[in-house]
C-alpha positions in Angstrom: 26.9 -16.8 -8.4 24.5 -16.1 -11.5 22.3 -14.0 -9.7 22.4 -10.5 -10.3 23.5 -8.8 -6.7 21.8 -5.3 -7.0 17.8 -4.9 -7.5 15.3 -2.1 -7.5 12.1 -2.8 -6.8 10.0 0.3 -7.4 6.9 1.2 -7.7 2.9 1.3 -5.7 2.2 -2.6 -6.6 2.9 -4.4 -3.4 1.5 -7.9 -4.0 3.7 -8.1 -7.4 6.6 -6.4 -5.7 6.4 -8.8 -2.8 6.2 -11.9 -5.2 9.5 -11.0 -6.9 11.3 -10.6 -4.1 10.2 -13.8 -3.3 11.3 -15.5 -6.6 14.5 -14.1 -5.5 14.8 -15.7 -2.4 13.9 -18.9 -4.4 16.6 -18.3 -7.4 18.8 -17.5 -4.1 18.1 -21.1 -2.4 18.4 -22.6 -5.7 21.6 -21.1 -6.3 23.3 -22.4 -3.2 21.7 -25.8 -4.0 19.6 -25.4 -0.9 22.1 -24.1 1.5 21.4 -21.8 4.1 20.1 -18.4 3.4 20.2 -15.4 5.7 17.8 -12.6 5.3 18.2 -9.1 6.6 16.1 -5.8 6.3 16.6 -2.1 7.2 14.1 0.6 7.1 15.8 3.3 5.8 15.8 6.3 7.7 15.1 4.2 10.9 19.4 2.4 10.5 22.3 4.9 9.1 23.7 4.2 5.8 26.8 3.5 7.3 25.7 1.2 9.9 24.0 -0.5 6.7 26.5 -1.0 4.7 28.9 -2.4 7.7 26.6 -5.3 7.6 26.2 -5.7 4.2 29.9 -5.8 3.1 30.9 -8.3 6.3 31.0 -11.4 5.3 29.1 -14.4 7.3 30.7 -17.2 9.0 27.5 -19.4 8.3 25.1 -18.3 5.4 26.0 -20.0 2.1 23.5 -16.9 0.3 22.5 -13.9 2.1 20.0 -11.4 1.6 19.4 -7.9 2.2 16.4 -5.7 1.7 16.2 -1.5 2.4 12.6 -0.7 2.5 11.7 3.1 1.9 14.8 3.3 -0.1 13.3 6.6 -2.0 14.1 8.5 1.6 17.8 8.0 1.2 19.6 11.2 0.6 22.2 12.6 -0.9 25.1 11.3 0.4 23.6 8.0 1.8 22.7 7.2 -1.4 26.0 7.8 -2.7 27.4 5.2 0.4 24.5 2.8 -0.5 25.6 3.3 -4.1 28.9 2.1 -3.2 27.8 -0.6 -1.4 25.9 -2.1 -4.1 29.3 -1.7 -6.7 31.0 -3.7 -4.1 28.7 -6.6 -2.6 30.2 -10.0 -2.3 30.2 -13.2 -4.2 26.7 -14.7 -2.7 25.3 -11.6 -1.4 22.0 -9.9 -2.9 20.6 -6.3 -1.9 17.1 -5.2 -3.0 15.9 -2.0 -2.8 12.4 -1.6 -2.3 10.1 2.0 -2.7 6.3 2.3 -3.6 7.8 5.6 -5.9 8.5 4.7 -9.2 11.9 6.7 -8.9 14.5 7.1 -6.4 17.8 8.7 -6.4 19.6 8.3 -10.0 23.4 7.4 -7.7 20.7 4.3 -7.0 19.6 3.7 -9.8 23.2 3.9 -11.8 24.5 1.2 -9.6 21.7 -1.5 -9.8 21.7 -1.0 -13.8 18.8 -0.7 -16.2 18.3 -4.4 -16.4 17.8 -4.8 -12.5 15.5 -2.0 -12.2 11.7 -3.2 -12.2 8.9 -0.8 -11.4 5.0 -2.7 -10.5 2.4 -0.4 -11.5 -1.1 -0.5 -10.1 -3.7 -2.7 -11.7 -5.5 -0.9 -14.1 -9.3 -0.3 -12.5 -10.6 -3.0 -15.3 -8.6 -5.7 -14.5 -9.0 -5.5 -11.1 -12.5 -7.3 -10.6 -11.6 -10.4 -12.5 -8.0 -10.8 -10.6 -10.7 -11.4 -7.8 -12.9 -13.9 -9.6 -10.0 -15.9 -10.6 -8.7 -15.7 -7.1 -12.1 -17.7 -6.3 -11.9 -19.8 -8.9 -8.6 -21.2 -8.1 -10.2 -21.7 -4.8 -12.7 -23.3 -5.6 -15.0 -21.0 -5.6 -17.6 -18.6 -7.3 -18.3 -15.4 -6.9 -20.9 -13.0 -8.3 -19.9 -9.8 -10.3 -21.3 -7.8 -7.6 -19.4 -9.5 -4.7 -16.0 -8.9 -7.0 -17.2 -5.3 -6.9 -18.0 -5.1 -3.2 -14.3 -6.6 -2.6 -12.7 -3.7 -4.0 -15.0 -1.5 -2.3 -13.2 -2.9 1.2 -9.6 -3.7 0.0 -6.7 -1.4 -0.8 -5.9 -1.2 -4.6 -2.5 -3.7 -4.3 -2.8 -7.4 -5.0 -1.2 -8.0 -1.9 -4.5 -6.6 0.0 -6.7 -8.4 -2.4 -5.3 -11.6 -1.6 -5.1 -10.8 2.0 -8.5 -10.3 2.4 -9.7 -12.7 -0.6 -7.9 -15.3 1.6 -9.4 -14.5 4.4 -13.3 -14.4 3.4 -12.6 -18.1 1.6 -12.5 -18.6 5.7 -16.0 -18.2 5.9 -17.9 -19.4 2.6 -19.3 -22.5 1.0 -17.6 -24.1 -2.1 -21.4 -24.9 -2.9 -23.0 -21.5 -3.5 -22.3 -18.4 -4.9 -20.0 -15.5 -2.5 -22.6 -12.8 -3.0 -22.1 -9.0 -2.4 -23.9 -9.2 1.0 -21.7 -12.8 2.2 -18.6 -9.9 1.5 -20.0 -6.9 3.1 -20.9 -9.1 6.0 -17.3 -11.0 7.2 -15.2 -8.7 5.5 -16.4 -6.1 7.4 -16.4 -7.7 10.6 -12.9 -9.5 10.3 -10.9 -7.1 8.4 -7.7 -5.8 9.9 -6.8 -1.9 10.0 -6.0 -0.4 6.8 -6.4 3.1 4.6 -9.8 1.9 4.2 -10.4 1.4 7.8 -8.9 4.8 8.4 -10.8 6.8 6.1 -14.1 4.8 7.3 -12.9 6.3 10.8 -12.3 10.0 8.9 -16.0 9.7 6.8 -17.7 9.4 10.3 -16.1 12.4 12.1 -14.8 10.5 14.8 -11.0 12.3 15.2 -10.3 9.5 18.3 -10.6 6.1 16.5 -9.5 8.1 13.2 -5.8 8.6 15.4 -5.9 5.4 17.0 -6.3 3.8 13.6 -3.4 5.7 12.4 -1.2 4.5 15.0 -2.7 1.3 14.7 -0.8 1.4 11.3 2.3 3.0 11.4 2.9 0.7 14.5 2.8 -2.6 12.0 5.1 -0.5 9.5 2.1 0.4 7.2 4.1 2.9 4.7 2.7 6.6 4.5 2.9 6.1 0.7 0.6 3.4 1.0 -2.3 5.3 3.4 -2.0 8.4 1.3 -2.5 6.3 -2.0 -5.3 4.2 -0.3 -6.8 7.3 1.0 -6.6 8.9 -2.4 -8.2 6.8 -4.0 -10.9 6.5 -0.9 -11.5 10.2 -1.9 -11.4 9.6 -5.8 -14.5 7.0 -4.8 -16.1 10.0 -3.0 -16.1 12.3 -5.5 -17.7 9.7 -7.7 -20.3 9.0 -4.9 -21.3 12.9 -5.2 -21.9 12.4 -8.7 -24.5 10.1 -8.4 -26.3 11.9 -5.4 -25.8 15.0 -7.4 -29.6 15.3 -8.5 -30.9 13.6 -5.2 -31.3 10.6 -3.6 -30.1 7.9 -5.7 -31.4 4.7 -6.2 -30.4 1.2 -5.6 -29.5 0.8 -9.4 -27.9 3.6 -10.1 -25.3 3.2 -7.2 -24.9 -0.6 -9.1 -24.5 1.3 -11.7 -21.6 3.3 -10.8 -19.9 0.5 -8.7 -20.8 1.1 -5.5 -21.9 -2.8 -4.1 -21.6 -2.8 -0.7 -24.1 -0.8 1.8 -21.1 0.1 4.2 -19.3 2.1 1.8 -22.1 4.1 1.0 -22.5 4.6 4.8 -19.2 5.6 4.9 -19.6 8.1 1.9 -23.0 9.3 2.8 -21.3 10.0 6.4 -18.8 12.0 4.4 -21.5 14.3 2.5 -23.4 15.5 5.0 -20.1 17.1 6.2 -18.4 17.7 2.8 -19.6 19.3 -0.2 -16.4 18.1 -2.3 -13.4 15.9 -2.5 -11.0 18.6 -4.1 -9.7 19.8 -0.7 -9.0 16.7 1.1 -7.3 15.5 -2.5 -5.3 18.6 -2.4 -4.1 18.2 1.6 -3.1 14.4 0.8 -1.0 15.4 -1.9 0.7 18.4 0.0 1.4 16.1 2.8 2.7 13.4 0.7 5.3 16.3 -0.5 6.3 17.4 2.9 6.7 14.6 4.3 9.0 13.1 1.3 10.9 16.7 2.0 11.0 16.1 6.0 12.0 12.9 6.1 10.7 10.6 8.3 11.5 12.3 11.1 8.5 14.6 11.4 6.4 11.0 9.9 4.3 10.5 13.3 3.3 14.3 13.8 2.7 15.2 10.0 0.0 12.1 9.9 -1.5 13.0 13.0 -1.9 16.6 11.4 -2.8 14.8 8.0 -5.7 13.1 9.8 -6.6 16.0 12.0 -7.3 18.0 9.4 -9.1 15.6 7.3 -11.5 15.0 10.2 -12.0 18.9 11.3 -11.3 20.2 8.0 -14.4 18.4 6.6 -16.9 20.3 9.2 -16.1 23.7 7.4 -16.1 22.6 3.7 -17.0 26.3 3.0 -13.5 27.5 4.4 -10.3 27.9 2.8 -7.9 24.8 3.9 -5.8 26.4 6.1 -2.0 26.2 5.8 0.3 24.2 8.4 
């Protein structure tokens, strides 16, 4: 087979990431001239690397092409990385393994074995390209959006293309081809039919409420939401924050000036505004993310549930005594 049988996938771009892997499936079906493909993933961390790599090295009585995917694969350790390593030296004629992490690294062993030429990391969008991947979204639609109802988008949708279309997709749901999808038309059915994501979560933080903040969490670790993806979505919730105290710096600020500095939609001002009257800064609950982040890449995912309860905990309480040092856990 032509196809290369080891891939790294790396990096915080999901939508990008998540198209690649499936214009390997496609190359994979083409490959085997349509034949029958089997696909297969592990979490890893959740299935043992030996267990793994049992089923990866068997062969199958009935695939033509098969497929296998380890998600998280920056949690491997030492000496599963080393077996998965092996693995990947040794995977049959027809048989593909992808690794997949939202860290732009993972263990070298990993990275020796897939090769230079296999290893593609998917960068985040930089923050100016990110409002007309939205407007031509619409426009391949069929429709048009305003400048302002790009903005308001972004304001509601984790910073992956895989969100944007998501949610993009989903607000087509409700609009007319014949007018114009206006900040307001956004604010009003995104907010009402999005599903639970960091956004959701840190809307639940910003109002103090430590109950549908730990529901919402569960909520998303229950549909396999990665921690790497609610601490970046949260960071950058934060990152928005600290942005919104900016402009309130000198007062009450206007209409225009929140334009101005981005901030569209009237629920994520809520949110913020929610957030100030119990925060004076974003440094702190930057700094927690980002120690939390660390321990739990040094924990494993063991500890996962009960250092995100903690996470969010803290986030909530935390932000009622800005004053405080942030105590240690």
């Amino acid at each position: 087979m032509a196809e290369s049988r080891a891939h790294l996938f790396l990096g915080p771009e999901i939508g990008e990431k998540q198209d690649a892997l499936q214009d390997l499936r496609t190359r994979l079906r083409d490959a085997v001239r349509g034949g029958a493909l089997e696909e297969t993933s592990f979490y890893a961390g959740e299935t043992s690397a030996a267990a793994m790599s049992g089923v990866i090295l068997n062969g199958s009585l009935f695939a033509d092409a098969r497929l296998f995917i380890i998600k998280n694969a920056e949690t491997l350790k030492k000496n599963d990385a080393e077996l998965i390593a092996s693995c990947m030296g040794s995977l049959r004629d027809g048989t593909v393994l992808a690794l997949l992490s939202d860290d732009t690294k993972i263990d070298a062993r990993l990275e020796k074995a897939a090769g230079p030429k296999n290893k593609r990391i998917f960068w985040e969008m930089f923050d100016d390209r990110k409002a007309e991947w939205v407007r031509n979204f619409f426009r391949r639609e069929g429709f048009r959006i305003s400048n302002e109802g790009a903005e308001t988008v972004l304001e509601f949708v984790e910073n992956n293309t895989d969100a944007l279309r998501r949610e993009c997709s989903r607000l087509c749901l409700f609009m007319d081809k014949n007018r114009t999808i206006e900040a307001d038309d956004v604010d009003k059915w995104l907010a009402h039919s999005r599903e639970e994501s960091a956004f959701t979560l840190f809307s639940r933080i910003a109002s103090g409420d430590l109950s549908r903040s730990i529901e919402t969490l569960h909520t998303l670790l229950a549909s396999k939401e990665s921690p790497q993806a609610l601490f970046a979505g949260l960071v950058w919730c934060y990152r928005r924050f600290r942005d919104y105290l900016e402009v309130t710096a000198a007062g009450p600020a206007d209409d225009a000036a929140f334009r101005r500095a981005g901030f569209t939609s009237p629920r994520a001002r809520k949110d913020y505004a929610a957030l100030a009257r119990r925060l004076e800064s974003a440094g702190g609950s930057l700094a927690l993310i980002t120690e939390f982040d660390l321990l739990l890449r040094q924990t494993g995912s063991q500890a996962e549930g009960f250092l995100l309860d903690l996470l969010v905990y803290k986030l909530v309480t935390g932000a009622e005594r800005p004053r405080e040092k942030w105590s240690r856990y």
